[in-house]
Backbone as ProteinMPNN parsed JSONL, in Angstrom:
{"seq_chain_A": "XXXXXXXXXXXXXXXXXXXX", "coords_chain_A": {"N_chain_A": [[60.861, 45.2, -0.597], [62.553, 45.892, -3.68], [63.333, 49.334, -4.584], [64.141, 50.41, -6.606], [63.136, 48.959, -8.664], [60.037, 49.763, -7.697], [60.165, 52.579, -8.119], [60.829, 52.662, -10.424], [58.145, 52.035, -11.453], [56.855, 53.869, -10.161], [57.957, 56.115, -11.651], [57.057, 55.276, -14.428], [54.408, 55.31, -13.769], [53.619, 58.427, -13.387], [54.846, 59.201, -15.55], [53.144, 58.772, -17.799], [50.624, 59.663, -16.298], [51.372, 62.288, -16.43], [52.039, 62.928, -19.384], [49.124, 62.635, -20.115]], "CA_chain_A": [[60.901, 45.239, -2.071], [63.663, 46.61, -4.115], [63.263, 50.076, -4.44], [64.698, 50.293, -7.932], [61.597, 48.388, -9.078], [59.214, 50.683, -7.184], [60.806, 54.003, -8.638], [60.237, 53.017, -12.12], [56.952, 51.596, -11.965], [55.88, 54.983, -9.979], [58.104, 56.292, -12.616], [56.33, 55.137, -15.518], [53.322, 55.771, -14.39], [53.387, 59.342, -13.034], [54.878, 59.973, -16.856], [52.149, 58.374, -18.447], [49.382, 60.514, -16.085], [51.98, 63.87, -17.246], [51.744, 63.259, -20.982], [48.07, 62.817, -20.237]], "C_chain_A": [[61.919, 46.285, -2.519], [63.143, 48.27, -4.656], [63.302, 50.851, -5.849], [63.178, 49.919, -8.51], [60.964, 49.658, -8.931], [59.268, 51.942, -8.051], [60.614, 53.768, -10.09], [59.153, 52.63, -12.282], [56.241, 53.093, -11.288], [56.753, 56.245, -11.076], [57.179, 56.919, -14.04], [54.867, 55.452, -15.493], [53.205, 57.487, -14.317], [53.887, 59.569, -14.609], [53.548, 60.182, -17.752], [51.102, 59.914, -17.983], [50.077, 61.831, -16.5], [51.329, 63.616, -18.525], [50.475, 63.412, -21.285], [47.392, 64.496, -20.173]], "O_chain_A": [[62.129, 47.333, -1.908], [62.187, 48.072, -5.405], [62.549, 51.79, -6.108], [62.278, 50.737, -8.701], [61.155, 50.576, -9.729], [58.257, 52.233, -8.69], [60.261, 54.666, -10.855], [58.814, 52.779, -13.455], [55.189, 53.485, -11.792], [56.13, 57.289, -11.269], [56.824, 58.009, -14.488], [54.159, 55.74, -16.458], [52.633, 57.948, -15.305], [53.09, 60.368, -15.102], [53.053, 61.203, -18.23], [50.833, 60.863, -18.719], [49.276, 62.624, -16.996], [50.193, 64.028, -18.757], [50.169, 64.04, -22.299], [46.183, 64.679, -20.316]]}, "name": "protein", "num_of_chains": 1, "seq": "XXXXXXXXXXXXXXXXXXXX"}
């Protein structure tokens, strides 16, 4: 799996659980 993908979906979430 593309890697690209990966990196923004652990991305998006690790922001998400920050702003939390």
């Amino acid at each position: 799996m593309p890697s690209g993908i990966g990196s923004r979906f652990i991305c998006l979430i690790t922001y998400g659980q920050q702003k939390k």
